[in-house]
C-alpha positions as CSV (number, residue, x, y, z in Angstrom):
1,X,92.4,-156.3,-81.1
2,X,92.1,-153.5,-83.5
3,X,90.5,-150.1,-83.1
4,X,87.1,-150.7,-83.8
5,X,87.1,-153.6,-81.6
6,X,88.6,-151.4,-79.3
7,X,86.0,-148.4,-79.6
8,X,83.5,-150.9,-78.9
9,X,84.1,-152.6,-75.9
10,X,85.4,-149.6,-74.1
11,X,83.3,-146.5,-75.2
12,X,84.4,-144.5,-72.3
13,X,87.8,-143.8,-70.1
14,X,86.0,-145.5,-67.4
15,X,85.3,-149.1,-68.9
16,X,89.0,-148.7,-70.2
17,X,90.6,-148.1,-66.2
18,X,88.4,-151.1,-65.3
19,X,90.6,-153.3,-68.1
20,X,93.7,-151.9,-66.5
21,X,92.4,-152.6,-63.1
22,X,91.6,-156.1,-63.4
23,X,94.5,-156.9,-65.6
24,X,96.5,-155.8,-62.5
25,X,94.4,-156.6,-59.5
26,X,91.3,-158.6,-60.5
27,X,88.8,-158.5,-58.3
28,X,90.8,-158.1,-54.9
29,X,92.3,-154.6,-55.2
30,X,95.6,-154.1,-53.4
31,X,97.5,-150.7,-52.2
32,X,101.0,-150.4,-54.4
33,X,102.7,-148.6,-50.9
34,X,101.5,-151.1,-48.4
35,X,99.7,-154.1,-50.1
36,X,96.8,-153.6,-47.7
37,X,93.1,-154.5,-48.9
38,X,91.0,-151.9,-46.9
39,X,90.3,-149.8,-50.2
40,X,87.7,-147.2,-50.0
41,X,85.5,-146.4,-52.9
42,X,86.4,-144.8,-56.3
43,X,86.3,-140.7,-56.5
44,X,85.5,-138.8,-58.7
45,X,89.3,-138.9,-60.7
46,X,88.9,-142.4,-61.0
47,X,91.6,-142.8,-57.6
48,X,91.2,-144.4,-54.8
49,X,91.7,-143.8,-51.0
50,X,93.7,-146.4,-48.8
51,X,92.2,-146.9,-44.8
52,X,95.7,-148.4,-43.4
53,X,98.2,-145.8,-44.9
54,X,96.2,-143.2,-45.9
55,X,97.4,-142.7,-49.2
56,X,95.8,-141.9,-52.4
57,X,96.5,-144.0,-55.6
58,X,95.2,-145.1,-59.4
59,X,95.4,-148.2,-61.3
60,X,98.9,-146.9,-62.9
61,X,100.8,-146.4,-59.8
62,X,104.1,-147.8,-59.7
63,X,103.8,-149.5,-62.8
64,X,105.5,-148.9,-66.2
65,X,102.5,-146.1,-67.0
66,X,103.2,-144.7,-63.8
67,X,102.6,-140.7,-63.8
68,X,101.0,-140.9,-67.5
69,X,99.3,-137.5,-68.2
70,X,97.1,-139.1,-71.0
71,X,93.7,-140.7,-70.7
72,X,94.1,-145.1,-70.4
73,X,92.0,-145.1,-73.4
74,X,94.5,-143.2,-75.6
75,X,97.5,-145.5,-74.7
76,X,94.5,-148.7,-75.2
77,X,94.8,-146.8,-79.1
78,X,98.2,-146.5,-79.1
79,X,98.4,-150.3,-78.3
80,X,96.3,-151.6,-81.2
81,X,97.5,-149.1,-83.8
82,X,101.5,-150.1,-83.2
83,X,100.3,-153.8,-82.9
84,X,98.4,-153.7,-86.2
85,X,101.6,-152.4,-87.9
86,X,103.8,-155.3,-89.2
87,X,107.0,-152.8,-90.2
88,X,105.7,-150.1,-88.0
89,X,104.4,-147.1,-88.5
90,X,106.0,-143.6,-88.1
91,X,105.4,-140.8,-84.8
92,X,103.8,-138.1,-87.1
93,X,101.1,-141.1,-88.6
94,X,100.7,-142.1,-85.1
95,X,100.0,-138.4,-84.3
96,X,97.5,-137.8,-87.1
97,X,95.6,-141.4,-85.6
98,X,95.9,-140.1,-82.0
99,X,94.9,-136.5,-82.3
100,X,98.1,-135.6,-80.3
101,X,101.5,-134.0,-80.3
102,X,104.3,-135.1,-82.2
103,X,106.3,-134.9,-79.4
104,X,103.7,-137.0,-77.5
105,X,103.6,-139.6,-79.8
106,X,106.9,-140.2,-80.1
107,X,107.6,-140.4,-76.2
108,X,104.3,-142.9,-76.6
109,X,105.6,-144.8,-78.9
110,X,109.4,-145.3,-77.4
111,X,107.7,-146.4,-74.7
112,X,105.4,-149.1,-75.9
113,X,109.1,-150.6,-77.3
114,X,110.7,-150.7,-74.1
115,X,107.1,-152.5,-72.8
116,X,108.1,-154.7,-75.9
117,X,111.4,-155.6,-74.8
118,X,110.4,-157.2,-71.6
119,X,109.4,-160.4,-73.4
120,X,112.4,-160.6,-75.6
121,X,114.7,-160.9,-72.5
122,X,113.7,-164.5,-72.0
123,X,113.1,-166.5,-75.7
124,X,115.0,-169.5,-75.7
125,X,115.4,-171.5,-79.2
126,X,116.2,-174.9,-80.2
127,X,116.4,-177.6,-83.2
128,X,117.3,-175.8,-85.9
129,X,118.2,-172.0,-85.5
130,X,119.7,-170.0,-88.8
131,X,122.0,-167.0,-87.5
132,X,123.3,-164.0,-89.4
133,X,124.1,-160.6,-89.3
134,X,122.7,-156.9,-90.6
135,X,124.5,-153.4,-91.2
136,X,121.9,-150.5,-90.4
137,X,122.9,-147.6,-91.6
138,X,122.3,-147.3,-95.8
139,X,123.8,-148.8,-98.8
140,X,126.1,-146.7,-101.3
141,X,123.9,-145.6,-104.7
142,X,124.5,-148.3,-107.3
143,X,125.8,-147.3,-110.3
144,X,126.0,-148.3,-114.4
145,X,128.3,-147.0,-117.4
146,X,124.6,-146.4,-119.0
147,X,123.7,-143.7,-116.3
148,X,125.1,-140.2,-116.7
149,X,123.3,-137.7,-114.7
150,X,125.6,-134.6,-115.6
151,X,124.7,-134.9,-119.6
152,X,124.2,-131.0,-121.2
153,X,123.0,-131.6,-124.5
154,X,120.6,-134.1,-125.7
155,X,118.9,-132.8,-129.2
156,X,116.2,-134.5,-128.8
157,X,114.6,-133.0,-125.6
158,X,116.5,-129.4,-126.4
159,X,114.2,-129.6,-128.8
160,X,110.7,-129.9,-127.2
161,X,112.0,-127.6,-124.6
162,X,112.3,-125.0,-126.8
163,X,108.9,-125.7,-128.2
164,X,107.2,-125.4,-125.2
165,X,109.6,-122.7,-123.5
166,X,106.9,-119.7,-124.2
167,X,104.3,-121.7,-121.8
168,X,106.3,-123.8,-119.6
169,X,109.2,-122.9,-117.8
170,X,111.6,-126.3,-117.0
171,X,113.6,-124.9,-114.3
172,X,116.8,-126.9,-113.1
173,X,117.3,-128.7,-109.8
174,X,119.1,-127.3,-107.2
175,X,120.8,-130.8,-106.3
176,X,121.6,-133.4,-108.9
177,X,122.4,-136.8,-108.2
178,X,125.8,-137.9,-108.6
179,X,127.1,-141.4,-109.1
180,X,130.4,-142.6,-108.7
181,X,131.7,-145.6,-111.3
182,X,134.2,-147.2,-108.6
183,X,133.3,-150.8,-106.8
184,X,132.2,-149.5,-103.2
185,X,132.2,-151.6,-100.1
186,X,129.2,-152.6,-98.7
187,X,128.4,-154.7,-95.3
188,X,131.5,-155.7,-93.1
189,X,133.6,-152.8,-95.2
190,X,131.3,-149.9,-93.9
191,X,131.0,-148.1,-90.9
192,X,127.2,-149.6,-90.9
193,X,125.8,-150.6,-87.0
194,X,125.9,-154.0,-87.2
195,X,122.9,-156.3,-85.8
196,X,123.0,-160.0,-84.9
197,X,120.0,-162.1,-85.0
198,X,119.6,-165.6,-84.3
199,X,116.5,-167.5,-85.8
200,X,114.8,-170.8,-85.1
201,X,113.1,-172.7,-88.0
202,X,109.2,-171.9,-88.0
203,X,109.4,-170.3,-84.4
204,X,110.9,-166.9,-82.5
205,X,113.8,-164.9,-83.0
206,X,116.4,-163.1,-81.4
207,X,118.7,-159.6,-82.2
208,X,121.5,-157.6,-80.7
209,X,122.9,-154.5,-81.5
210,X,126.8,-155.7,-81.5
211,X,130.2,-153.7,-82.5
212,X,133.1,-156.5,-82.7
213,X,131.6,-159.6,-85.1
214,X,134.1,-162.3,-83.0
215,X,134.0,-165.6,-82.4
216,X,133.5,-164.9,-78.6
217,X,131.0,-162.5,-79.0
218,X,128.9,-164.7,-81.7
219,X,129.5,-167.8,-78.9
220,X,128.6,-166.1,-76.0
221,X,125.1,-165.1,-77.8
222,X,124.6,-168.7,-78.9
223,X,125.0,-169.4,-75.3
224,X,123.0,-167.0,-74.3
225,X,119.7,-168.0,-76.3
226,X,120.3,-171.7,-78.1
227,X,120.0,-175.1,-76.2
228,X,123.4,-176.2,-77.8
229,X,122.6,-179.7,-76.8
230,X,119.2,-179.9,-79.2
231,X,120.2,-177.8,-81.8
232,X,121.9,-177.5,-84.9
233,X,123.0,-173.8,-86.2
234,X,123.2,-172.9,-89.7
235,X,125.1,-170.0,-90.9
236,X,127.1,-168.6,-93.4
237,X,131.2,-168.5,-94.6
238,X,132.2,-165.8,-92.2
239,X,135.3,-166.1,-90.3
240,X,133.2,-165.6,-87.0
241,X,131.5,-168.6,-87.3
242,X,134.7,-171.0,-88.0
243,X,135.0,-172.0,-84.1
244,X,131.9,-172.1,-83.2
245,X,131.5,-176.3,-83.9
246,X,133.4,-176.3,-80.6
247,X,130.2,-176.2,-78.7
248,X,127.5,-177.0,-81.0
249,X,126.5,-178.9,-84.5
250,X,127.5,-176.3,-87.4
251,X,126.3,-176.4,-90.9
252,X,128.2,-173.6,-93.1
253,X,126.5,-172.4,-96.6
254,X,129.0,-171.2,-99.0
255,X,126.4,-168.4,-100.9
256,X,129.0,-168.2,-103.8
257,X,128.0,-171.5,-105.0
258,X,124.5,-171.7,-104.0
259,X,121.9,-170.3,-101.0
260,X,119.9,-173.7,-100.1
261,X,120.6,-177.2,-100.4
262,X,118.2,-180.1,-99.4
263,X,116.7,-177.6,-96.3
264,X,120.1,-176.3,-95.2
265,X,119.8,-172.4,-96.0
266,X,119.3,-169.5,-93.8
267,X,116.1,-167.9,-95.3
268,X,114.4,-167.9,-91.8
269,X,116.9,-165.2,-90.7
270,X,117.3,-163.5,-94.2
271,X,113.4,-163.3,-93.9
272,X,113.6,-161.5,-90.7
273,X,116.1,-158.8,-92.1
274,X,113.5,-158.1,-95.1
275,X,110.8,-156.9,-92.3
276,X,113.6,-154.6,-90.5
277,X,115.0,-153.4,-93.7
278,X,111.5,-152.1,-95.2
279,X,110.7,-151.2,-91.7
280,X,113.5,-148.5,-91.0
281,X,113.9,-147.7,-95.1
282,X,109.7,-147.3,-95.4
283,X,108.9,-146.1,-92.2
284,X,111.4,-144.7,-90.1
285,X,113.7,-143.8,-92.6
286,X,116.5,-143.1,-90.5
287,X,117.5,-144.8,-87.0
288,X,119.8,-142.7,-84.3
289,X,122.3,-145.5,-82.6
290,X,120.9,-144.2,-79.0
291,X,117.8,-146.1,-79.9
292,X,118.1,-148.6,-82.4
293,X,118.0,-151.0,-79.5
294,X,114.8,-150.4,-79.1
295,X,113.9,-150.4,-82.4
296,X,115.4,-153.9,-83.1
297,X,113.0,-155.2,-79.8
298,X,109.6,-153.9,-81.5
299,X,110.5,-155.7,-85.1
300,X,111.6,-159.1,-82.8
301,X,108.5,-158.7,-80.6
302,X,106.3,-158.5,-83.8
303,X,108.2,-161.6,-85.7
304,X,107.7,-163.6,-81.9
305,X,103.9,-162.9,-81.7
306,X,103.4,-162.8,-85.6
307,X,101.1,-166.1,-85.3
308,X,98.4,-166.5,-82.4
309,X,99.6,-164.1,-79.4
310,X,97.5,-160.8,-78.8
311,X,99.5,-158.3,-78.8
312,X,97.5,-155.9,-77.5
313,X,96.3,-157.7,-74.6
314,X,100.6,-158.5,-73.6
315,X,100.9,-154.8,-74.2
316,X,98.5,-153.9,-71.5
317,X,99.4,-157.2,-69.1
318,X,103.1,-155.2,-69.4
319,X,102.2,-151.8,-69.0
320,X,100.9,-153.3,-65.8
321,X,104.2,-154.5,-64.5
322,X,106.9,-152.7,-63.3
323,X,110.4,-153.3,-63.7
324,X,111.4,-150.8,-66.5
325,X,112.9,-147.3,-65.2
326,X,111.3,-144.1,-65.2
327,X,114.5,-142.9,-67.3
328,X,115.8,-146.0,-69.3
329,X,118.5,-144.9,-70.5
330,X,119.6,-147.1,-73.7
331,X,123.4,-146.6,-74.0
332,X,124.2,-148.7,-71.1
333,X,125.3,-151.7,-73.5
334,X,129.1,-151.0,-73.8
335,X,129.0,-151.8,-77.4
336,X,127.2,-149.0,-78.1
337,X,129.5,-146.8,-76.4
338,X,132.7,-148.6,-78.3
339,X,130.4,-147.9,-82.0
340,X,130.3,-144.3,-80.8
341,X,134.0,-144.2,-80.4
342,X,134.7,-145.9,-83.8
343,X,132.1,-143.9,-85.5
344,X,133.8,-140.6,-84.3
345,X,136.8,-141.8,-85.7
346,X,135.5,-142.7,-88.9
347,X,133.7,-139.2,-89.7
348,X,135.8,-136.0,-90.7
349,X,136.4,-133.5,-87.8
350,X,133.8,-130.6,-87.9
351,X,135.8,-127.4,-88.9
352,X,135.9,-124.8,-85.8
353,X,133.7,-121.9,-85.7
354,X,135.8,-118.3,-85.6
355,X,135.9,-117.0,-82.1
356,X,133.6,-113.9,-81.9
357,X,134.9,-110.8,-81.2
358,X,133.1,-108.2,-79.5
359,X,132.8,-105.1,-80.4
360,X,133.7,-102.1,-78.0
361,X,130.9,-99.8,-77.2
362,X,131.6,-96.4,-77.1
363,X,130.3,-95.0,-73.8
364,X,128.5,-91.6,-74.0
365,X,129.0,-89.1,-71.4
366,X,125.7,-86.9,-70.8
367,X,126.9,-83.8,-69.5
368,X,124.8,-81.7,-67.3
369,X,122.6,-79.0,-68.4
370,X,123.0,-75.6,-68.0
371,X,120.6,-74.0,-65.6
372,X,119.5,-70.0,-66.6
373,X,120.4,-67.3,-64.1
């Protein structure tokens, strides 16, 4: 559903807490604190008033909205705009659509990803599943002999500068690129965050934020998610992979010699990686460790409903539920804590600051005045 549907058929806040409320209750509404159905009528704030435990409640308490200050409608917005957005879109151009706060929008929008991660925890693949691996984090700037960015003196535009120097001023950048000649590593050699996803041919797909590529890692995933008795994996010439026949059928693709052979390739997954790529490189630019988790489940829950699903109608059915915590807190994978260790190892120590020293103060002693006799 897209905004102007959604202007439509709920003009007001009112017709959009109706939505909520039958998406959660339907026609028989139920107390969250003691699941009785003596409910008086609505007030004026849209609450209402429970007979058997006297409490007061709305249609978003104890669910994953629960204690929202912003108006159902808003969040309805919020819904369609991030669900209409194949790579995403950034907080400040969520802002600008919203009429909010940066700072609101990007709680809004962290939120709606951990809404998107509750159906992710329970895909399930089979026949033929493609898996690989992606390092987030930026590639080195490619370089040529042709390229020189620190040339001085070129005659030719020396030339026209000089020409033009009484009307236009050509000043010089502050920063100039700077290339260096030398083969640099790239993928497995970096200290990229690496992401493993696992695809199945024309159907959903799965990713994990994972620090040690090894074979029980990689096995205990395809566990996790394959039905290793109707599938086949395809994959690629890494080492991680050369066990893994052990429990299931295992096609490897060489891609020195060639990427796809009579249907046996791994496109499906390579496909998937394009969308995160020009995602975080288009969009977000730059993604923080602490919550690339959750940016990983929004492109997954996109690529999962990409064909028929509503995605705006399973945003609201979720923000319904509860089950996430108020304060999710995303480093409680332990690979992300073991990246953060490695990472701190790989980046130069900060240089420390020069205690301050105070300076004394010179106390000044008021004498007393003199009184006339």
């Amino acid at each position: 559903m897209n905004i102007v549907e959604i202007s439509n058929k709920f003009p007001n806040e009112l017709d959009a807490i109706k939505h909520f409320e039958n998406v959660r209750w339907g026609k028989n509404f139920v107390c969250p604190f003691c699941k009785s159905d003596k409910i008086g009528q609505r007030n004026i704030d849209h609450r209402f008033h429970c007979k058997t435990c006297q409490k007061s409640f709305s249609v978003t308490t104890n669910t994953n909205l629960h204690n929202t200050r912003l108006p159902l409608k808003t969040w309805m917005f919020a819904f369609g705009v991030v669900a209409d957005a194949k790579k995403g879109l950034s907080a400040k151009q969520l802002e600008r659509n919203l009429g909010i706060h940066y700072e609101t929008a990007w709680t809004i929008y962290h939120k709606i990803r951990e809404l998107m991660t509750i159906e992710n925890l329970n895909t399930q693949l089979d026949y033929i599943v493609e898996m690989d691996e992606k390092y987030v984090g930026g590639k080195p700037r490619k370089c040529s002999p042709n390229y020189n960015p620190t040339a001085k003196f070129i005659p030719e535009y020396d030339k026209k500068i000089d020409e033009l120097k009484s009307d236009f001023e050509f000043k010089t950048g502050k920063y100039q690129k700077t290339c260096n000649f030398e083969k640099q590593k790239r993928g497995r050699g970096t200290k990229n965050i690496p992401v493993v996803g696992i695809v199945e041919r024309d159907g959903n797909v799965v990713a994990k934020v994972m620090e040690n590529l090894t074979y029980a890692n990689l096995k205990s995933m395809v566990e996790k998610y394959v039905d290793i008795d109707e599938s086949v994996l395809l994959t690629d010439e890494y080492k991680g992979y050369s066990k893994i026949h052990s429990i299931i059928e295992h096609i490897k693709i060489d891609h020195n010699k060639l990427y796809s052979y009579r249907g046996i390739n791994t496109n499906s997954i390579e496909s998937f990686w394009a969308i995160v790529e020009r995602g975080i490189t288009g969009q977000y630019h730059k993604v923080s460790l602490k919550y690339l988790p959750n940016y990983v489940a929004e492109f997954v829950f996109k690529f999962n409903n990409r064909k028929n699903d509503d995605m705006f109608e399973t945003l609201v059915k979720f923000s319904m539920m509860s089950g996430i915590p108020k304060k999710r807190t995303i480093t409680t994978n332990p690979d992300l804590e073991i990246i953060k260790e490695r990472r701190k190892k790989l980046l130069p120590e900060k240089t420390k600051s020069k205690p301050t020293i105070k300076k004394s103060v010179k106390k000044t002693i008021v004498k007393p005045k003199k009184v006339k006799k």
